[in-house]
DSSP file (Angstrom, degrees, kcal/mol; ACC not computed):
  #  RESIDUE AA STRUCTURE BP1 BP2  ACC     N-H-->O    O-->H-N    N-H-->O    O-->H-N    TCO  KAPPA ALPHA  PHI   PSI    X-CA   Y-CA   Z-CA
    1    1 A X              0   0    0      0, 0.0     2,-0.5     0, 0.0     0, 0.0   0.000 360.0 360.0 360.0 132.0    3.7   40.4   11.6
    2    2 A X        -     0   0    0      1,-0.0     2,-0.4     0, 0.0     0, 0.0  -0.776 360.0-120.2-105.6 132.2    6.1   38.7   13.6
    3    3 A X        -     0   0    0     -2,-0.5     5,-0.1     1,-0.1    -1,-0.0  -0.562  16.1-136.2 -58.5 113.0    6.6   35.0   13.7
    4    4 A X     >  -     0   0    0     -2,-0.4     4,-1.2     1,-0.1    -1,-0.1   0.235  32.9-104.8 -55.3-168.3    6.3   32.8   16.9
    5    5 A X  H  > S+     0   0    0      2,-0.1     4,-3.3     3,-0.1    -1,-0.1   0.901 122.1  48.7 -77.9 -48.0    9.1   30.0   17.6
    6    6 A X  H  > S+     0   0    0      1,-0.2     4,-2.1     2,-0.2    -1,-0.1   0.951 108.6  46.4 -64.1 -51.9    6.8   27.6   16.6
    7    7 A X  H  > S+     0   0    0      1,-0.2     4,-2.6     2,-0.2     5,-0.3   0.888 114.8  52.4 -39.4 -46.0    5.4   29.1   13.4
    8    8 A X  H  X S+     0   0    0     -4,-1.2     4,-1.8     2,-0.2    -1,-0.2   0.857 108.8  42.0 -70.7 -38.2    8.7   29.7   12.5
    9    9 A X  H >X S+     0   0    0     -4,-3.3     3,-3.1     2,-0.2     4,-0.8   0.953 111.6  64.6 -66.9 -74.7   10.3   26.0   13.1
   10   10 A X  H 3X S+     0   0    0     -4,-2.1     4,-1.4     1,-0.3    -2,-0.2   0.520 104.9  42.7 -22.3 -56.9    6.8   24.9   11.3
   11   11 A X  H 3X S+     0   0    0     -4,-2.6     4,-1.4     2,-0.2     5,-0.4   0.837 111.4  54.7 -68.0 -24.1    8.0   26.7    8.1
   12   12 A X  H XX S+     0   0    0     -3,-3.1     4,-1.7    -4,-1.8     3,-0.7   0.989 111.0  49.9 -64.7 -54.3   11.6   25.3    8.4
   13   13 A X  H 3X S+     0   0    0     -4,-0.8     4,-1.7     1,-0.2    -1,-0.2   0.761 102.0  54.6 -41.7 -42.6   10.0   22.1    8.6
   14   14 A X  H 3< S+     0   0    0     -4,-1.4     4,-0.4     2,-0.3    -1,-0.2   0.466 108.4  50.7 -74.9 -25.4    7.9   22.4    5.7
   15   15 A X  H << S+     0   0    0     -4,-1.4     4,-0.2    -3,-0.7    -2,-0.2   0.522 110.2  50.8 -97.3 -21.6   11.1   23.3    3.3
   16   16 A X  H >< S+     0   0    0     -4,-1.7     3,-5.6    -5,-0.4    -2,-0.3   0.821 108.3  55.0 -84.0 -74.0   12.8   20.4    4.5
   17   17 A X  T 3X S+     0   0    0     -4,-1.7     4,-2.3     1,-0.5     5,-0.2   0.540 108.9  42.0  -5.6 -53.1    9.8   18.3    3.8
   18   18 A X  T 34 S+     0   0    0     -4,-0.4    -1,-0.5     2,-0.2     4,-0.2   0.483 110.7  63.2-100.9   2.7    9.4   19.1    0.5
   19   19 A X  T X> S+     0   0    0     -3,-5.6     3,-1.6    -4,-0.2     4,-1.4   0.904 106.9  41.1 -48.6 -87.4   13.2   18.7    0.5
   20   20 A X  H >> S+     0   0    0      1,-0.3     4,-3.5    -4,-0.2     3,-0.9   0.850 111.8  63.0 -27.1 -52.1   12.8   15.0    1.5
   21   21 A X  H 3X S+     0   0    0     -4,-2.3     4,-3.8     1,-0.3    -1,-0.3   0.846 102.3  44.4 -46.7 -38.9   10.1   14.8   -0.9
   22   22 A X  H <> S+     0   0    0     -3,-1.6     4,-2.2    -5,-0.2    -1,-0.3   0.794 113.7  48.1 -71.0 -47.3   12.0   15.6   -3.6
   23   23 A X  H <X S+     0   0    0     -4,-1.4     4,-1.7    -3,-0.9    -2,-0.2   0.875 105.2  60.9 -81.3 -32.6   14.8   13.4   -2.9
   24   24 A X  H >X S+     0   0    0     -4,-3.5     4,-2.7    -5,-0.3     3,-1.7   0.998 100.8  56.0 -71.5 -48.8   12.7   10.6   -2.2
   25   25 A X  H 3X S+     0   0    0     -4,-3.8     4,-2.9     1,-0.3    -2,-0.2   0.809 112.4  38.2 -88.4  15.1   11.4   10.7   -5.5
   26   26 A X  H 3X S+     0   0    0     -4,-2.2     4,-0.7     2,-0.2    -1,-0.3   0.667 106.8  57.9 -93.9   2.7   14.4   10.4   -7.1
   27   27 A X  H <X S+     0   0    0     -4,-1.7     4,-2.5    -3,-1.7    -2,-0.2   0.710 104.8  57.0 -62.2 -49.9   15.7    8.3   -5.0
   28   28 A X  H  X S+     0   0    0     -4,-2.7     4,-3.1     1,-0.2    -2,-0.2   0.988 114.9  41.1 -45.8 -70.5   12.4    6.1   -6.1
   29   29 A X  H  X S+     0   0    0     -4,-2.9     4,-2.4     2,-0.2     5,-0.3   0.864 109.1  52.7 -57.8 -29.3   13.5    6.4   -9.7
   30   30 A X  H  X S+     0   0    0     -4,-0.7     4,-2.7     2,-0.2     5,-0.2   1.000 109.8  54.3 -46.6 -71.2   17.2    5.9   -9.2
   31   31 A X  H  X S+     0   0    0     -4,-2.5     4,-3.3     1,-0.3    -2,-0.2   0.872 114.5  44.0 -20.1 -78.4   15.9    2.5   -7.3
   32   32 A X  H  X S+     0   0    0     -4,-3.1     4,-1.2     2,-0.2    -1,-0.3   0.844 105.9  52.8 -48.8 -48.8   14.0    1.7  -10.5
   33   33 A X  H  X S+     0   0    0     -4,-2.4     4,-3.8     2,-0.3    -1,-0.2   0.952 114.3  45.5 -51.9 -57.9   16.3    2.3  -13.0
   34   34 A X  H >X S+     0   0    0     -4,-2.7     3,-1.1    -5,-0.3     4,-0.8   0.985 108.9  56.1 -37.2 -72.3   18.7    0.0  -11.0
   35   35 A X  H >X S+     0   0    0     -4,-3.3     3,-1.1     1,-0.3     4,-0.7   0.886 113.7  50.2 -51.2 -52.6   15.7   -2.9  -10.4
   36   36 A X  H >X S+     0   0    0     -4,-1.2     3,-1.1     1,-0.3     4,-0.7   0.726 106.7  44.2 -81.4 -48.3   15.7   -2.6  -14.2
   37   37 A X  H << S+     0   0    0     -4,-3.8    -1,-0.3    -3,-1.1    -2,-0.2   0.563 114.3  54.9 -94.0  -0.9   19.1   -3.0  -15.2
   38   38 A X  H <X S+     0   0    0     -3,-1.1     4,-1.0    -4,-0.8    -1,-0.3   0.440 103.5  51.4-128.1 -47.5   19.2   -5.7  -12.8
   39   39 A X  H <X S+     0   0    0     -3,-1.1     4,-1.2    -4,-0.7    -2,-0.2   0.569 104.4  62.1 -96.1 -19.2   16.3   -7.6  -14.4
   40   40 A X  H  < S+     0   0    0     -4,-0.7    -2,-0.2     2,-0.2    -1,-0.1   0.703 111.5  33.5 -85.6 -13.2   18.1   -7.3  -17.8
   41   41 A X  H  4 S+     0   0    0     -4,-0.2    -3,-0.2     1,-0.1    -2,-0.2   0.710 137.8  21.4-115.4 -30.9   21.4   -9.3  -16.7
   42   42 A X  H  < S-     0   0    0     -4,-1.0    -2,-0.2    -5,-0.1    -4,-0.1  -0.029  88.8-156.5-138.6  76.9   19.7  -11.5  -14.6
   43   43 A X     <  -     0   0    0     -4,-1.2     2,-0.1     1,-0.1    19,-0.1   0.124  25.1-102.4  -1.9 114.9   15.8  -11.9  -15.3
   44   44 A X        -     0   0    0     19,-0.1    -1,-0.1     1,-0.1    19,-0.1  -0.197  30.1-117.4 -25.0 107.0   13.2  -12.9  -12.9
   45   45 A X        -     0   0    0     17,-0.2     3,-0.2     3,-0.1    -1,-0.1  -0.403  38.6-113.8 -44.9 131.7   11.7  -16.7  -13.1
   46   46 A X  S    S+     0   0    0      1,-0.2     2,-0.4    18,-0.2    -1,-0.1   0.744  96.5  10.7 -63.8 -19.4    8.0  -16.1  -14.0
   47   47 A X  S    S+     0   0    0      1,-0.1    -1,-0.2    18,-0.1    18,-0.2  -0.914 114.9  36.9-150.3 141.6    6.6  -17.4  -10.7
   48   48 A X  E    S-A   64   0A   0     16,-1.9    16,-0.7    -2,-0.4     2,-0.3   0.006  81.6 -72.6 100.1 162.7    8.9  -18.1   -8.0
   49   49 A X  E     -A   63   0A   0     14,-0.2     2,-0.6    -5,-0.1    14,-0.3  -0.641  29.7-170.1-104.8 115.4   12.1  -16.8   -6.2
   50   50 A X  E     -A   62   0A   0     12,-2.3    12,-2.6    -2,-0.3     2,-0.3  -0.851  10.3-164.7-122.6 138.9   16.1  -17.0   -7.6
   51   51 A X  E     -A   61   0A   0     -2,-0.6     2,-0.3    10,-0.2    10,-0.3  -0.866   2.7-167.7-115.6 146.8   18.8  -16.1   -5.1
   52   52 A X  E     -A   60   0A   0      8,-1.5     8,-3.1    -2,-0.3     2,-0.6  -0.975  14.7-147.7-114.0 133.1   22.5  -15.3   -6.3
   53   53 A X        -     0   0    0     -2,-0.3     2,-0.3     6,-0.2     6,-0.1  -0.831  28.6-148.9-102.9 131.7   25.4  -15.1   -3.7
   54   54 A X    >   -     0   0    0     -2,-0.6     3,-4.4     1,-0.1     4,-0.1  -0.655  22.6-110.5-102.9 177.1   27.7  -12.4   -5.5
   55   55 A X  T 3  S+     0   0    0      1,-0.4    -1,-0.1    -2,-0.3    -2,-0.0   0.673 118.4  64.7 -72.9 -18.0   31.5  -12.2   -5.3
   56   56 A X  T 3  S-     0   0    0      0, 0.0    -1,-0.4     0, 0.0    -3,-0.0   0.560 121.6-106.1 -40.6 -31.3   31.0   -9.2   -3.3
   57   57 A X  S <  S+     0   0    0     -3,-4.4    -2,-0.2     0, 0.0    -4,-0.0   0.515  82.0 123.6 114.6 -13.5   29.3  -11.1   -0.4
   58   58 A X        -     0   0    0     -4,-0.1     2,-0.3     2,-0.0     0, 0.0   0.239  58.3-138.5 -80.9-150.4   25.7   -9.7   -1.3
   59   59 A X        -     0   0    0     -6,-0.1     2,-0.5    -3,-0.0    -6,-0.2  -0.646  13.6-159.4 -83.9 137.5   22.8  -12.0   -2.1
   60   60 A X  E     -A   52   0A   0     -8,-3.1    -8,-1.5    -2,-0.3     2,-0.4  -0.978  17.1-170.5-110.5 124.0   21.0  -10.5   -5.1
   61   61 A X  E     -A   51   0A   0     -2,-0.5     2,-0.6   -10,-0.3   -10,-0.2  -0.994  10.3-173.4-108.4 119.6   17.2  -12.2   -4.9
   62   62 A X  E     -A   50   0A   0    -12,-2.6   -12,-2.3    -2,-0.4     2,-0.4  -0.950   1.6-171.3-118.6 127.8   14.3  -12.0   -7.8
   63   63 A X  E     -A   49   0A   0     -2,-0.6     2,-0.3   -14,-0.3   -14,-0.2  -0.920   8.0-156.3-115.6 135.7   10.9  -13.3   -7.2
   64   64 A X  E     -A   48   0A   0    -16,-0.7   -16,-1.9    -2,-0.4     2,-0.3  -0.855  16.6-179.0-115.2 146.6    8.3  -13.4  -10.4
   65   65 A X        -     0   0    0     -2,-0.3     2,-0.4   -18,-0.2   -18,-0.1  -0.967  17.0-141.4-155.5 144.0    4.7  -13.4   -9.7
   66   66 A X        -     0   0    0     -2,-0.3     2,-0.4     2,-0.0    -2,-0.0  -0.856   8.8-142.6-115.6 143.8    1.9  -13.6  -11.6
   67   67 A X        -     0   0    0     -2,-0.4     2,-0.4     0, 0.0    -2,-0.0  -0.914   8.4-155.8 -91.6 124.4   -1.3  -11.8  -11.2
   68   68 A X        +     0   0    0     -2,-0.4     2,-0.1     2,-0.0    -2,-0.0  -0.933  14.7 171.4-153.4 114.4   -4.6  -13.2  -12.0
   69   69 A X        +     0   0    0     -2,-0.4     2,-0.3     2,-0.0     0, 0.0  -0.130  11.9 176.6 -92.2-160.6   -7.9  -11.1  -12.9
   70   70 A X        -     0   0    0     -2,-0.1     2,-0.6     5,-0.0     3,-0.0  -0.829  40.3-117.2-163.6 175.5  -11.1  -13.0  -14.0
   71   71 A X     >  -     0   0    0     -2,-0.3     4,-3.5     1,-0.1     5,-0.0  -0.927  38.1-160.2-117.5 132.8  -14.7  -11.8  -14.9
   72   72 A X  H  > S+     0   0    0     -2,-0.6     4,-0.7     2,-0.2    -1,-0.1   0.543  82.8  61.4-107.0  12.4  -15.9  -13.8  -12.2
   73   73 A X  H  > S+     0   0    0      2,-0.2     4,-1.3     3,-0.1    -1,-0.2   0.714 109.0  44.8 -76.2 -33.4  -19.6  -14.0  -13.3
   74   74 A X  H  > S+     0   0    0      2,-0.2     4,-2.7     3,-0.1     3,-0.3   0.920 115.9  51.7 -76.7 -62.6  -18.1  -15.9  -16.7
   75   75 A X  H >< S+     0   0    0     -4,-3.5     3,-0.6     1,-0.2     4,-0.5   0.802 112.0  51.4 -62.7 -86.2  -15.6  -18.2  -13.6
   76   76 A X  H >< S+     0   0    0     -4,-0.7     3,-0.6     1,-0.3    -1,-0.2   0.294 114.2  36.6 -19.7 -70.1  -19.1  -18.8  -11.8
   77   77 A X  H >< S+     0   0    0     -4,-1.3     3,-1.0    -3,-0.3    -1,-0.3   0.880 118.1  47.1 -54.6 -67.3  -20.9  -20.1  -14.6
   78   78 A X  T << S+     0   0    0     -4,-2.7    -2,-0.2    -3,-0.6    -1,-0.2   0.557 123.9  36.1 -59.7  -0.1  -17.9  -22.4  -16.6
   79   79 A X  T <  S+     0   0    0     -3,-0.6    -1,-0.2    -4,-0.5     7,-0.1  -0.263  91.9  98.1-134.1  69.7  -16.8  -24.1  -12.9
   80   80 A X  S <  S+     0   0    0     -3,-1.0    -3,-0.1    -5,-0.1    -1,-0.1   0.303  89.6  41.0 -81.5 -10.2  -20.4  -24.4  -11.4
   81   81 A X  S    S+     0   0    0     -4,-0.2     3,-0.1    -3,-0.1    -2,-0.1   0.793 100.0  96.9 -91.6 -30.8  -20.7  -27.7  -12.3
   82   82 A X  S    S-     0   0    0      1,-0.2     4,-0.2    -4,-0.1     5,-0.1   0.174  89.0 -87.4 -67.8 145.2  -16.9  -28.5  -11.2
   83   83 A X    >   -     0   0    0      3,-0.1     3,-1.4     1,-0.1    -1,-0.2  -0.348  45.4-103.9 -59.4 147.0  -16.2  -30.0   -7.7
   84   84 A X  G >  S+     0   0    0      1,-0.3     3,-2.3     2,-0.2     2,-1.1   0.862 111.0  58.1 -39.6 -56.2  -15.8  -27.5   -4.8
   85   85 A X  G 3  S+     0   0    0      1,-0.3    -1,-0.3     3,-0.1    -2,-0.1   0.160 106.0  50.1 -81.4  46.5  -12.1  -27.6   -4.4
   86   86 A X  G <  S+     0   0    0     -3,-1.4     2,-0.6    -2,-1.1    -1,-0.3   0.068  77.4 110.4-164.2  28.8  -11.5  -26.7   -7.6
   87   87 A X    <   -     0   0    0     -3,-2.3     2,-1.4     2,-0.2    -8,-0.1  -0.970  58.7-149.5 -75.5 109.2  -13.6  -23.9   -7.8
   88   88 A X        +     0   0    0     -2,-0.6     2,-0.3    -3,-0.0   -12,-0.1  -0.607  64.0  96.5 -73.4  95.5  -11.3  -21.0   -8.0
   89   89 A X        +     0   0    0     -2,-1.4     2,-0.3   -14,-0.1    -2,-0.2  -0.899  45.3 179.3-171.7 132.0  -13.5  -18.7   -6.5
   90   90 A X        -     0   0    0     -2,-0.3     2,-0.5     2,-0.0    -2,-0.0  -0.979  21.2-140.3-154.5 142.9  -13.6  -17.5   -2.7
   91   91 A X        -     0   0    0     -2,-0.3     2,-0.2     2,-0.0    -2,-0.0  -0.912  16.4-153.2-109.2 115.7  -15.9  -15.0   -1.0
   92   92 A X        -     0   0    0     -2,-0.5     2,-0.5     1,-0.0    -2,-0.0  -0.677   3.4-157.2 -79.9 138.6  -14.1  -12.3    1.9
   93   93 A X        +     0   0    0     -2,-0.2     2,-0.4     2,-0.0    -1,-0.0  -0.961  23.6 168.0-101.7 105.1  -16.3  -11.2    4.2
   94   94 A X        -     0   0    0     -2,-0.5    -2,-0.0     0, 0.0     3,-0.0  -0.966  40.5 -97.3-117.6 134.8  -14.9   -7.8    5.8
   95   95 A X        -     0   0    0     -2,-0.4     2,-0.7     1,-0.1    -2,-0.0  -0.214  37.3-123.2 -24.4 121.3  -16.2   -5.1    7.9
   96   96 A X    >>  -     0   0    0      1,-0.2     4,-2.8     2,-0.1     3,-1.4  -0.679  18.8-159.7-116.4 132.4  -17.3   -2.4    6.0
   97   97 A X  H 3> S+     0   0    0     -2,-0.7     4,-2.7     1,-0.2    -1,-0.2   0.949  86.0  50.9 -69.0 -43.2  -15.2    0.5    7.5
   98   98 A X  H 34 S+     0   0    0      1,-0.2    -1,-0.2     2,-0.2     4,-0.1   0.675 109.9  50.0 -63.4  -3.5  -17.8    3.7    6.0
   99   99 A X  H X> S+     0   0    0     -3,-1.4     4,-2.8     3,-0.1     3,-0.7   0.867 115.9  43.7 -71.3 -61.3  -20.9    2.0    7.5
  100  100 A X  H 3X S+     0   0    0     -4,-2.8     4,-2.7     1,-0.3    -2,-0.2   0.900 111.3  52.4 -42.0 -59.3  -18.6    1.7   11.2
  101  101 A X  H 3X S+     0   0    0     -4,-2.7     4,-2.0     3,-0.2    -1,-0.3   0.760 109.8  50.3 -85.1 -18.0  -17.4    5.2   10.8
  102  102 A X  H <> S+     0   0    0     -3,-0.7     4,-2.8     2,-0.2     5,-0.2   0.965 120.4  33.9 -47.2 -89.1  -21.6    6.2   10.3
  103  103 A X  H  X S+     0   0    0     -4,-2.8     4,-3.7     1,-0.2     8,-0.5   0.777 115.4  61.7 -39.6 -36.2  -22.9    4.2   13.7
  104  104 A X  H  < S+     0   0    0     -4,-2.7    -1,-0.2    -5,-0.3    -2,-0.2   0.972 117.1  24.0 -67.6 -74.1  -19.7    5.2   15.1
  105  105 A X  H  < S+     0   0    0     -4,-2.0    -2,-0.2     1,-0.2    -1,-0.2   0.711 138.8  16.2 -57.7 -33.8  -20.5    9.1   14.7
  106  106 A X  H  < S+     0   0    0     -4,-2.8     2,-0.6     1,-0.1    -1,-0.2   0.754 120.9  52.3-112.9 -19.9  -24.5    9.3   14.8
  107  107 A X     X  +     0   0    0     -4,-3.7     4,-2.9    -5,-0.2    -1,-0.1  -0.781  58.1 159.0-149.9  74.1  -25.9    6.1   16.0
  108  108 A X  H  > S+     0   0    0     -2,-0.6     4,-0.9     2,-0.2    -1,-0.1   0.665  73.6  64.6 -82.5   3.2  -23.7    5.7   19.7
  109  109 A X  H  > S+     0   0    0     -6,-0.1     4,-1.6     2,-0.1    -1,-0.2   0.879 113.2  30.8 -70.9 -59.4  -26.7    3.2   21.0
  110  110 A X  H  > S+     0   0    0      1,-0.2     4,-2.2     2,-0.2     5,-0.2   0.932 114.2  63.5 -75.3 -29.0  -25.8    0.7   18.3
  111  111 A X  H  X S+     0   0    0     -4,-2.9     4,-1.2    -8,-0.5    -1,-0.2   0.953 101.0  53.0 -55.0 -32.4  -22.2    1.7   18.3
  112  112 A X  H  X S+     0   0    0     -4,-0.9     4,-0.5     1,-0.2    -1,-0.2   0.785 103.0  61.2 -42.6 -42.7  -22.0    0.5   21.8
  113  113 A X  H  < S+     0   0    0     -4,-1.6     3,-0.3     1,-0.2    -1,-0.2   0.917 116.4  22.7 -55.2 -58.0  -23.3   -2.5   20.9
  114  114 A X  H >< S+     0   0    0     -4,-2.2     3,-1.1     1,-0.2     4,-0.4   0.208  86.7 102.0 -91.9  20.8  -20.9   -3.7   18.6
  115  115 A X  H >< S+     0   0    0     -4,-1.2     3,-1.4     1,-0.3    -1,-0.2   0.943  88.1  60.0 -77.9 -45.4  -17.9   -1.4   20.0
  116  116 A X  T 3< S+     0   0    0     -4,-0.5    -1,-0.3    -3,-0.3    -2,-0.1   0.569 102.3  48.5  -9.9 -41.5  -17.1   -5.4   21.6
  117  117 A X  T <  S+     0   0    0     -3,-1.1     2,-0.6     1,-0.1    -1,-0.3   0.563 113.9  62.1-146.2 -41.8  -16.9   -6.7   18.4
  118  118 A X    <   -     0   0    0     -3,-1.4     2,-0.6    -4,-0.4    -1,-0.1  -0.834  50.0-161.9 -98.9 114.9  -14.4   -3.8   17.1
  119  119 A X        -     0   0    0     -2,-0.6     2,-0.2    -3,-0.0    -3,-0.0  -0.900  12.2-165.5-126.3 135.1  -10.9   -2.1   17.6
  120  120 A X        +     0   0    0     -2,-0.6     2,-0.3    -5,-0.0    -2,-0.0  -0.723   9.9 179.8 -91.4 141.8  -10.4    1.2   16.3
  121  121 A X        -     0   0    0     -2,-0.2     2,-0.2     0, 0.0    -2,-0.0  -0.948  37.9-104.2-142.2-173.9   -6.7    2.4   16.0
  122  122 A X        -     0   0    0     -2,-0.3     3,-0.1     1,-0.1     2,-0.1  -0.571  39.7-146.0 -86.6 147.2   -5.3    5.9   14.6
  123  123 A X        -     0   0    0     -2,-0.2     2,-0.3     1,-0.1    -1,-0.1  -0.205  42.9 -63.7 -87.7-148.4   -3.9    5.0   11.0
  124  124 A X        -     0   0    0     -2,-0.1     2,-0.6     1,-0.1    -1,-0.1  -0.685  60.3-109.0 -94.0 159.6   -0.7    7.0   10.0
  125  125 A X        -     0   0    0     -2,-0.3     2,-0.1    -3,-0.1    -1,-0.1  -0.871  25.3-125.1-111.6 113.2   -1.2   10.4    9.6
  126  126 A X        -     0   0    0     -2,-0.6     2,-0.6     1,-0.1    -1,-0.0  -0.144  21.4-158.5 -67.6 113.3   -1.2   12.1    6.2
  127  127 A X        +     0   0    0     -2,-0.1     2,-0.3     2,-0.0    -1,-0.1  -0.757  11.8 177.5-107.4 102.0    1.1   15.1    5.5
  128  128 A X        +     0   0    0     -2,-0.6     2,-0.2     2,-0.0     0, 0.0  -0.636   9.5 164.3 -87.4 134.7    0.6   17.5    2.9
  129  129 A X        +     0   0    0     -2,-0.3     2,-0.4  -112,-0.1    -2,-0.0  -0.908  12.0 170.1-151.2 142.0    2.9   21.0    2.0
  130  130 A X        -     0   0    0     -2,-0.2     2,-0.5     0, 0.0  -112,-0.0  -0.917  40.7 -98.2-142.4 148.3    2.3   22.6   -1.5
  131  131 A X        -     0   0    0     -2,-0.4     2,-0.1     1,-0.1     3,-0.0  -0.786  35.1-116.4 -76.5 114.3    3.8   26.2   -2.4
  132  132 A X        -     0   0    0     -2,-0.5     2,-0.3     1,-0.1    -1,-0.1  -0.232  24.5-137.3 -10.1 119.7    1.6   28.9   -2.1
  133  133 A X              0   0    0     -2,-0.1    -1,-0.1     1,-0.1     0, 0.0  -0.663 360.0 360.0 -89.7 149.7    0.9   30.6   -5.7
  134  134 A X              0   0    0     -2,-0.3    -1,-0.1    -3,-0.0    -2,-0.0   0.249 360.0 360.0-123.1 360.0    1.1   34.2   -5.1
């Protein structure tokens, strides 16, 4: 079976891909290893940002940040009495995108309705290539 041009570039593509792939992650671990040795001569502040200008010319910058979970039925209860701005507790209200993509496909009366209300845009588009097992 003979290959077209296109097929053919397609597999050329598909071994540099998982070329790049490859490289990137180790390029990703190199990167860490680096961020690591990095944080061991000059360690991150626990919340906030430290610049160094080095004799090279670089700026080296580390930001600490802290993360904060809470069982927010337990925050509810202990600050319900507490004045409002000093609740820590906020509710987001977001569109919820597997309801949209429903109306969107089956229900084009209502979609119409609220297509006003809504912008769709393409996200990035996900590339997979996995060796064939023989």
């Amino acid at each position: 079976m003979e290959l077209s041009n296109e097929q053919a570039e397609l597999g050329y593509l598909a071994e540099r891909w998982l070329e790049a792939k490859v490289a990137e992650t180790k390029a990703n671990i190199w990167r860490l290893d680096v961020e690591s040795r990095i944080l061991k001569i000059s360690p991150a502040r626990e919340e906030g940002s430290t610049t160094i200008v080095l004799s090279t010319g670089h700026k080296l910058k580390t930001t600490g940040k802290l993360s904060y979970k809470a069982d927010l039925d337990a925050l509810l209860a202990i600050t319900a009495a507490w004045p409002t701005e000093y609740r820590p507790i906020k509710t987001e209200i977001k569109a919820d995108e597997t309801v949209l993509k429903h109306i969107r496909a089956t229900r084009p009366d209502l979609w119409r309705e609220i297509a006003p209300a809504i912008t769709t845009k393409p996200a990035k588009t996900a590339i997979t290539v996995e060796q064939e097992t023989e």
